[in-house]
C-alpha positions as CSV (number, residue, x, y, z in Angstrom):
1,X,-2.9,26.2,-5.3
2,X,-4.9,26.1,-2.4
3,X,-2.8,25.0,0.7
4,X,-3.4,21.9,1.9
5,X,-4.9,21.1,5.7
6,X,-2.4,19.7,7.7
7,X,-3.6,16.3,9.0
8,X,-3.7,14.6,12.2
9,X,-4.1,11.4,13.9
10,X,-4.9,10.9,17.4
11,X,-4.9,7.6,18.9
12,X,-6.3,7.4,22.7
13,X,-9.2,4.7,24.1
14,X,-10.4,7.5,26.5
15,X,-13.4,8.8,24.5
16,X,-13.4,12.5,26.5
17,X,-10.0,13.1,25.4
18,X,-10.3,11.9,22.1
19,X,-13.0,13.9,20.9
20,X,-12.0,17.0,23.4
21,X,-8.6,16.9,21.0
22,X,-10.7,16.4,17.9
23,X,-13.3,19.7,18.5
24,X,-10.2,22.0,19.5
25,X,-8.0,20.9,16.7
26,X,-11.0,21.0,14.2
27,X,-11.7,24.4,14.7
28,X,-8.3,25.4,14.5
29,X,-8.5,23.7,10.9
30,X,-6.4,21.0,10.8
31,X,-8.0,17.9,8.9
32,X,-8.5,15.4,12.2
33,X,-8.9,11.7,12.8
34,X,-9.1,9.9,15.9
35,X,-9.7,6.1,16.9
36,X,-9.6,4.5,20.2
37,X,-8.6,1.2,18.9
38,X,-5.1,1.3,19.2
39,X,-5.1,-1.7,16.8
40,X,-6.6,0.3,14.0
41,X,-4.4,3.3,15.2
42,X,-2.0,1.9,14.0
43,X,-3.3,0.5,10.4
44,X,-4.6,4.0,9.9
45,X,-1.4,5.3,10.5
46,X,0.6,3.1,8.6
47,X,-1.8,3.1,6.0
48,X,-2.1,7.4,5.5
49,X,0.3,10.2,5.4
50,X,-0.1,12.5,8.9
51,X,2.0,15.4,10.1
52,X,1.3,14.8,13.7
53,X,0.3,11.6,15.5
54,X,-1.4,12.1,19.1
55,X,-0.8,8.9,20.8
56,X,-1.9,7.8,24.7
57,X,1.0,6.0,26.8
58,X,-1.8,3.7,28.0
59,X,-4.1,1.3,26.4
60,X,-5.2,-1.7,26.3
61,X,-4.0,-4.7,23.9
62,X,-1.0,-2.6,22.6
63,X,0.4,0.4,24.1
64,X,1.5,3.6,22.7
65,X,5.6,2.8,23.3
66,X,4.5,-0.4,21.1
67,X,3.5,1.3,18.8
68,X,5.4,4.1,18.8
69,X,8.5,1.6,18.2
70,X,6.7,-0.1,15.5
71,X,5.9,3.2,13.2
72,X,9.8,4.3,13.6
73,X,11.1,0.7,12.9
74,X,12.6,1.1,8.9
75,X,10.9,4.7,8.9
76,X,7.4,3.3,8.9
77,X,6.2,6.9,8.9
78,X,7.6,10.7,8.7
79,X,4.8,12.2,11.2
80,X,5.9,13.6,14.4
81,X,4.7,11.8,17.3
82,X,3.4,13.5,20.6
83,X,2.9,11.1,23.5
84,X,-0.2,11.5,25.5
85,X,0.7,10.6,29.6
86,X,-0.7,10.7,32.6
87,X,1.2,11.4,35.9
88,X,1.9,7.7,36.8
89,X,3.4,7.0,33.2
90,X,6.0,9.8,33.0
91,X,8.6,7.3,32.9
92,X,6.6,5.7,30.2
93,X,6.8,8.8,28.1
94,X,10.6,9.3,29.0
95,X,11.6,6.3,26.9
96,X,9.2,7.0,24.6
97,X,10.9,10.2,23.7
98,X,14.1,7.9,23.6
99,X,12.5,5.8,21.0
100,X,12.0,8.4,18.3
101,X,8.7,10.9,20.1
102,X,8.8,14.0,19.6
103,X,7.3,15.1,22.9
104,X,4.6,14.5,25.5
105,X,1.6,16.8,26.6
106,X,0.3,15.4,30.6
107,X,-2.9,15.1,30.9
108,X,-5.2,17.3,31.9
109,X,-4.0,20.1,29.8
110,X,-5.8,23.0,28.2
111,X,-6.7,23.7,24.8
112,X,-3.7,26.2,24.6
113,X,-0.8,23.4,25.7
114,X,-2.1,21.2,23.1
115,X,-2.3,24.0,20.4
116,X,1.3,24.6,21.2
117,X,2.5,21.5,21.3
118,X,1.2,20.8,17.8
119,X,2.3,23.6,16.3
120,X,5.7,22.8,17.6
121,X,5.4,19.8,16.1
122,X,4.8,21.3,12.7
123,X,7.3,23.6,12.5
124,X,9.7,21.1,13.5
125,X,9.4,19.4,10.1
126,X,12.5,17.0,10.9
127,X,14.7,15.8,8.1
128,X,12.5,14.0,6.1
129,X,10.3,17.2,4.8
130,X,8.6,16.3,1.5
131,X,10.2,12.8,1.9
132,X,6.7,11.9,3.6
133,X,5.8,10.7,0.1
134,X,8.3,7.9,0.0
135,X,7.2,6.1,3.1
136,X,5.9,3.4,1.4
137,X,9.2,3.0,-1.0
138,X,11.1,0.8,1.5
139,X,14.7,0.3,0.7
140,X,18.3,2.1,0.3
141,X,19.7,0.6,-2.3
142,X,21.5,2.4,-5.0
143,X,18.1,1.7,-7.3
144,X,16.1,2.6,-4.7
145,X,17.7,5.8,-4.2
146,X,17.7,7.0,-7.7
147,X,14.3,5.9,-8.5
148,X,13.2,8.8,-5.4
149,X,15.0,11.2,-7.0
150,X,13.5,10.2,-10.6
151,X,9.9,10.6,-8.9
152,X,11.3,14.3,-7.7
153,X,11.9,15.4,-10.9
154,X,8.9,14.0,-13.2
155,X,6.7,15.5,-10.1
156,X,7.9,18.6,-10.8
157,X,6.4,19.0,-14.6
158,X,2.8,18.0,-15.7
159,X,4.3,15.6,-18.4
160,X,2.2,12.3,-19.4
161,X,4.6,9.4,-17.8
162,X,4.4,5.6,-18.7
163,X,5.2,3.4,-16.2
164,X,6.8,-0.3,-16.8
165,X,7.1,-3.2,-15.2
166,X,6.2,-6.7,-14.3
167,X,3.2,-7.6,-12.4
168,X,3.7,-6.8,-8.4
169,X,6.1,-3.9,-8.9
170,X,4.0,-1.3,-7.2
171,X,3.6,0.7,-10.4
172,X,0.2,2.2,-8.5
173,X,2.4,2.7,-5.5
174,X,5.0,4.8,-8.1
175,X,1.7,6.8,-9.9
176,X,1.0,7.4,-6.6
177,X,3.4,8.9,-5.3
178,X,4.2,10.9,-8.4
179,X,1.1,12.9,-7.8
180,X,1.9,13.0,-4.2
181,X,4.6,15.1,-5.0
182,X,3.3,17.2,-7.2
183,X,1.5,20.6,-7.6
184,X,-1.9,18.5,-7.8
185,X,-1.0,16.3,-4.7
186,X,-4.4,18.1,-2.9
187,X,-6.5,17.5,-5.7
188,X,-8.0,13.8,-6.8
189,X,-5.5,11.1,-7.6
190,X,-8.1,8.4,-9.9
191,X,-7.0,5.0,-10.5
192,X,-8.6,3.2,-13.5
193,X,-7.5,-0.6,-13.9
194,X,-8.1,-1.0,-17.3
195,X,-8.2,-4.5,-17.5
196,X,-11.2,-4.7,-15.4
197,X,-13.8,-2.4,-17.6
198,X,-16.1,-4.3,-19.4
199,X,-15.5,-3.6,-23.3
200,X,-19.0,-2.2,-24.0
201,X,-18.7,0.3,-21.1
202,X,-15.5,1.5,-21.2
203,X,-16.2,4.5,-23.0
204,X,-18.9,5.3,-20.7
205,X,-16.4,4.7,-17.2
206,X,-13.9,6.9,-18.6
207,X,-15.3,9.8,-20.1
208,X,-19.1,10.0,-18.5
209,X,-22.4,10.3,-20.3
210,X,-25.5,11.8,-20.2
211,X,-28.8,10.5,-19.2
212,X,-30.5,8.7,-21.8
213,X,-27.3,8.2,-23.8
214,X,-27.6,4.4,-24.4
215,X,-30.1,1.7,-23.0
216,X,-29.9,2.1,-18.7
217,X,-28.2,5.3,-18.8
218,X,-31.2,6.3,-16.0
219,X,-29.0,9.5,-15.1
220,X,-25.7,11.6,-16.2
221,X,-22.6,10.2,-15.2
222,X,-18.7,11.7,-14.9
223,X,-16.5,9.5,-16.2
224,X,-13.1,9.1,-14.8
225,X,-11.2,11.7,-16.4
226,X,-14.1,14.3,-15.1
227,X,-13.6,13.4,-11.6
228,X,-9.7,13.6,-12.2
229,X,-10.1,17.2,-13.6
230,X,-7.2,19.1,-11.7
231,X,-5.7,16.1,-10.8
232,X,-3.7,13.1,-11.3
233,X,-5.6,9.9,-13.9
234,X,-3.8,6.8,-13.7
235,X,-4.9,4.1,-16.3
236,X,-3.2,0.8,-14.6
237,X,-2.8,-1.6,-17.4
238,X,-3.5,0.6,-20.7
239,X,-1.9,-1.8,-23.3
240,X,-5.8,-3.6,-22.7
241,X,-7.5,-0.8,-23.8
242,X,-9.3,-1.7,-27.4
243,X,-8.3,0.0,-30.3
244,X,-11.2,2.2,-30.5
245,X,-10.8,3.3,-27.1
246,X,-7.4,4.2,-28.0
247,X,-8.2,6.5,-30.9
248,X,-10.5,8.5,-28.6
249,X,-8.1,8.7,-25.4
250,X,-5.6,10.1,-27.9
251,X,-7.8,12.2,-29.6
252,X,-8.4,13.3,-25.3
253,X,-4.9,13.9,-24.7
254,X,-4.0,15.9,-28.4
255,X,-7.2,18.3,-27.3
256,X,-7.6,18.3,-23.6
257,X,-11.3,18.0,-24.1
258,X,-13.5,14.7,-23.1
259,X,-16.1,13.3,-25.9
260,X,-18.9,12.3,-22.9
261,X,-21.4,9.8,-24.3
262,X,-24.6,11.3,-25.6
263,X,-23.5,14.6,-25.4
264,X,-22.2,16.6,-29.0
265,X,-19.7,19.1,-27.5
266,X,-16.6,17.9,-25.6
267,X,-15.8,18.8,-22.6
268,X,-12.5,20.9,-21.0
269,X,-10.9,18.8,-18.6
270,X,-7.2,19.5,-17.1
271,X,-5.8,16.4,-16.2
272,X,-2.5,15.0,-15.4
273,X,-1.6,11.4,-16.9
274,X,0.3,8.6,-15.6
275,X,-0.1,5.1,-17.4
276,X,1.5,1.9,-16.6
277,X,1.5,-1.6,-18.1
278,X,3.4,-5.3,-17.3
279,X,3.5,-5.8,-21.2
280,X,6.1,-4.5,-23.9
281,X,3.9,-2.1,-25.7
282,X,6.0,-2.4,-28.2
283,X,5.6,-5.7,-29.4
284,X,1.7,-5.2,-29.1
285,X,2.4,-2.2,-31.6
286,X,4.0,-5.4,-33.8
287,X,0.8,-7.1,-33.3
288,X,-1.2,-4.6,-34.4
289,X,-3.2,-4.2,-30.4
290,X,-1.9,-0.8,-29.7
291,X,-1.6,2.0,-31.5
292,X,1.9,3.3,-32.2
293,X,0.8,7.0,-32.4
294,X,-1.2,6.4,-28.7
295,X,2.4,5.0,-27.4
296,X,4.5,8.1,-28.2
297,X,1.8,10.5,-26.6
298,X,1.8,8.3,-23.4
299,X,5.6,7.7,-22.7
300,X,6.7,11.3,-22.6
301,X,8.6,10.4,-19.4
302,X,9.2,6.6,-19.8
303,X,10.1,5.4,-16.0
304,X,10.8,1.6,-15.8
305,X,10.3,-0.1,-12.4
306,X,13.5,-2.9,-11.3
307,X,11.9,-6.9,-10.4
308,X,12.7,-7.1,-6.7
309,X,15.1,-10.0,-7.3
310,X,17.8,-6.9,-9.5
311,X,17.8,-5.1,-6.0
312,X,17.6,-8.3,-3.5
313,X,19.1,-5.5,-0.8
314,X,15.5,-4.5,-0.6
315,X,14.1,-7.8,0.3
316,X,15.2,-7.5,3.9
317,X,14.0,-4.4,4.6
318,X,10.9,-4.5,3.1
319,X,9.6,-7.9,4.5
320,X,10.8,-6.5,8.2
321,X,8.5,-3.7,7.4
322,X,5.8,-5.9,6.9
323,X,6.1,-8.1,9.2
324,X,5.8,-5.7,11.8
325,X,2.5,-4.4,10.3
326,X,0.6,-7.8,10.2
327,X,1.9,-9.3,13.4
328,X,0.1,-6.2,14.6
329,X,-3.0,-6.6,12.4
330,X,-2.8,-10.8,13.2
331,X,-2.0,-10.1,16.6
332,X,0.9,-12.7,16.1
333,X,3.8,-12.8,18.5
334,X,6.5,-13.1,15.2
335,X,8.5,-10.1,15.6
336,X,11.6,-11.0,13.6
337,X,13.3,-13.6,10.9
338,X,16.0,-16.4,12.0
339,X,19.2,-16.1,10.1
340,X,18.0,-19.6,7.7
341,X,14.8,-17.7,6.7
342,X,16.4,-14.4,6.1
343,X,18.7,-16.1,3.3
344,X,15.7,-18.1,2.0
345,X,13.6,-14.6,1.3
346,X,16.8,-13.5,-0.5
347,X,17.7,-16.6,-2.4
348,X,14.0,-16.7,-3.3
349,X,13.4,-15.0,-7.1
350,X,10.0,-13.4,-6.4
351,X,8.6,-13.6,-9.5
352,X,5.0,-11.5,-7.7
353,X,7.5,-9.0,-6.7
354,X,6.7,-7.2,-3.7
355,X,3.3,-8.1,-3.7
356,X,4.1,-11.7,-3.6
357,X,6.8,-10.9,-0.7
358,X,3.6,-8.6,1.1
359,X,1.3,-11.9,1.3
360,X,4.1,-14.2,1.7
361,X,5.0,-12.0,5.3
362,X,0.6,-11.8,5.7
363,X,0.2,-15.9,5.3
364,X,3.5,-15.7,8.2
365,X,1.9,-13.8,10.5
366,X,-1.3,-15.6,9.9
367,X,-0.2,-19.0,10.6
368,X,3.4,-18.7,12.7
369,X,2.5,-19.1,16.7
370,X,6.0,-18.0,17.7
371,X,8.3,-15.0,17.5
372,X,11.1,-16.0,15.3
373,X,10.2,-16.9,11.6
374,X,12.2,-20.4,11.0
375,X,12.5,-22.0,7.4
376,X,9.3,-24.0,8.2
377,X,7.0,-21.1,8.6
378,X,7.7,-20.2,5.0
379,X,5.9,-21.2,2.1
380,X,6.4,-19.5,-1.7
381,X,3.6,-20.0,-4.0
382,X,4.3,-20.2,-7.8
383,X,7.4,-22.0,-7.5
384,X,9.7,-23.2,-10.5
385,X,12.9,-25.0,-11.0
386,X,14.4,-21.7,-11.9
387,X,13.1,-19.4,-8.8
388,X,13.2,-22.1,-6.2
389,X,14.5,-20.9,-2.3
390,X,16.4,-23.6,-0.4
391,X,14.1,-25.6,2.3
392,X,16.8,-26.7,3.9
393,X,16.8,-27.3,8.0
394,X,20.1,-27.1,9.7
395,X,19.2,-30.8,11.2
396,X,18.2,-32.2,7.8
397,X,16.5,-32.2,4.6
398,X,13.2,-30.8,4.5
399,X,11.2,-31.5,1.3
400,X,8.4,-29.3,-0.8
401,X,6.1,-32.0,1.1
402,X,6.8,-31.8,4.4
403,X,6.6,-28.0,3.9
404,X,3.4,-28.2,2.4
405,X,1.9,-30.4,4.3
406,X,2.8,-28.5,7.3
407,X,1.6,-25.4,5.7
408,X,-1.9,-27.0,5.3
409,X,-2.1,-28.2,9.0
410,X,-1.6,-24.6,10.3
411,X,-4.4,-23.0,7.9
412,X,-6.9,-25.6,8.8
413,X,-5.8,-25.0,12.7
414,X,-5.8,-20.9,12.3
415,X,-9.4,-21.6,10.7
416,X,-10.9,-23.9,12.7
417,X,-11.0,-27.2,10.5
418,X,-13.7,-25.5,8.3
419,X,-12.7,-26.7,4.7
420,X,-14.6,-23.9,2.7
421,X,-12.5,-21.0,5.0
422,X,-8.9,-23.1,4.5
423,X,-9.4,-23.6,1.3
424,X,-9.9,-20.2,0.1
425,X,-7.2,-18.9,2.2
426,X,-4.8,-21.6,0.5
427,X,-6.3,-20.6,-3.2
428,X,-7.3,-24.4,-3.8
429,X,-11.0,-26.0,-3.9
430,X,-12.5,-27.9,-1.0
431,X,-12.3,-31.1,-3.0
432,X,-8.3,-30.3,-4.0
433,X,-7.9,-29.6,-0.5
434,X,-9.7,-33.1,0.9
435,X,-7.7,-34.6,-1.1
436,X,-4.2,-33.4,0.1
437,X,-5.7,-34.0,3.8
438,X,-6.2,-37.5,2.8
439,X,-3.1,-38.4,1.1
440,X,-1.1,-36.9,3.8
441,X,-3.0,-38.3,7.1
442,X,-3.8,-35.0,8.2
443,X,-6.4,-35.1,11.2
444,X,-9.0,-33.2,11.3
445,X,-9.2,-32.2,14.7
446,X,-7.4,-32.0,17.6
447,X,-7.1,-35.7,19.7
């Protein structure tokens, strides 16, 4: 396997030193990033996996201790993190090294003190090691823990694995991080959502044709599995796969060779399999959708994925997490959750899983003007009598109204009374929307 480039992110608005650190530690072949938005610094390095993070003391709109405290909060990432100072901000980079850096390099310094000081930093690989792959898999429960070491060992072989699980899960996330691990984690990881390709071309987007092959076929074309060859395929949603499809991606699997449209001979692909679905397959096997034969070739290694509300120790964790990356994106002052809205996020079923509680945090940071995150400034969409969190203000009762109707006057405020913009954001129409505004006095601009 060829060893992968260790990668680096450097963060610093001074455009000389940014790209002076980029051209030395290019040629030294290190895979190299660099932004001097320290803003989208810090997306990009929540967002990828780095070994080292070069990171200025000084900038403006958030500085690098901000930031720095922000990507160790909950173990936001596993890189080690070298503080870029001048020799005013020493004291800067002092507490810095108190709040989780690595080290600082002063600037000016030579090609040979920053070479150093990286590969310090990547010998020094820390306790986490490998665990770089589970950065996104916030949590330390009991079920969190096992599921980590679950990935471990299905990384280790090449078997085909069927992931299960209800919608919001992160069964992409899992996949993900599967392959991560894995002796493929440097070749192509290819996501397929399945329930997004059109019937007629499916065949087509997953195992390529040739030019000529069928009417507007202007050129040859790899299909999914081709540009997965060495890698890692993930079909998201399988059980919507037709039936014909199914007798050909079995066929694929049994053979290990792709039938590409148009052409006569298959093709010898080497391709690692991960599947996942929100249905039981087995029922649709009842039904006569999905091929019973298909179902045993694709749940060698059956892994099952826990609704947040069986590990509700999570929640916390997880919507801190969040929080901290989209007060950052939003540029909102919250920074943490009142003692009322922490036991409303746990009482709260989340029936969209963790991708519910993501844009539940998002729609917080969007809207909330102030640091602490009070009952008020939460609002749970797909409510039922059976997953219903308590609205319940330590002065009084606060009904599904009030909260909605509050909810409403912040969107329109964050958007600038533009109906079409709220709207959207609030997943109504404009006419839905006028109506609410009406029946609830709202006023449409400020007095």
């Amino acid at each position: 396997m060829v060893k992968k480039k260790k990668k680096i992110l450097i963060i610093d608005d001074e455009e000389s030193i940014r790209d002076g650190c980029h051209q030395i530690l290019s040629r030294r072949g290190y895979d190299v990033e660099s932004t001097g938005n320290p803003i989208q610094g810090l997306e990009m390095a929540l967002r990828d996996v780095h070994d080292v993070i070069l990171l200025d003391v000084k900038m403006p709109e958030m500085g690098g201790l901000e930031i720095l405290k922000i990507l160790k909060s909950e173990n936001s990432v596993s890189a080690n993190i070298l503080m870029i100072t001048g020799y005013g901000t020493i004291p800067l980079a002092v507490e810095s090294i108190r709040s989780g850096a690595f080290n600082f390099i002063t600037k000016p310094y030579s090609a040979e003190t920053l070479n150093r000081a990286i590969e310090d930093a990547l010998n020094h690989e820390g306790a986490l090691g490998p665990e770089k792959y589970f950065n996104e898999l916030i949590g330390q429960s009991d079920y969190m823990k096992e599921l980590k070491e679950s990935i471990k060992r299905i990384a280790l072989t090449d078997s085909t694995v069927l992931i299960t699980g209800e919608s919001g899960t992160g069964k992409e996330l899992i996949a993900r991080t599967i392959h991560n691990w894995s002796k493929r984690a440097d070749k192509p990881f290819i996501t397929v959502d399945c329930s997004s390709l059109v019937e007629n071309l499916m065949e087509s987007e997953l195992f390529g044709h040739t030019k000529g092959a069928f009417s507007g076929a202007t050129e040859s074309r790899e299909g999914r599995f081709q540009l997965a060859d060495s890698g890692t395929l993930f079909l998201d949603e399988i059980s919507n796969i037709s039936l014909n499809i199914q007798v050909k991606l079995l066929r694929v699997i049994q053979e290990r060779e792709v039938p590409r449209v148009g052409k006569s001979s298959p093709e010898k692909v080497d391709v690692r399999l991960v599947t996942a679905t929100n249905r039981d397959i087995r029922s649709e096997i009842g039904e006569g959708r999905f091929r019973e034969d298909l179902f045993y070739r694709i749940s060698v290694i059956p892994l099952n994925i826990k609704p947040l509300r069986e590990h509700k120790s999570d929640i916390l964790p997880i919507a801190q997490h969040y929080l901290n990356i989209y007060s950052a994106k939003c540029k909102s002052n919250v920074r943490r959750f009142s003692e009322e809205a922490k036991k409303s996020l746990v009482s709260y079923q989340w029936p969209g899983n963790v991708r519910e509680l993501i844009n539940t945090i998002e729609r917080i940071c969007v809207l909330c003007d102030h640091e602490i995150v009070n009952l008020s400034d939460i609002f749970y969409y797909g409510q039922t009598d059976k997953a219903k969190a308590p609205f319940v203000d330590p002065s009084g009762r606060v009904t599904l109204i009030d909260v909605e109707k509050a909810h409403i006057e912040k969107a329109l405020q964050y958007f600038h009374f533009q109906i079409s913009k709220t709207a959207k954001f609030l997943g109504i129409d404009r006419k839905t929307l006028r109506v609410k505004i009406r029946n609830y006095g709202i006023k449409m601009k400020e007095e």
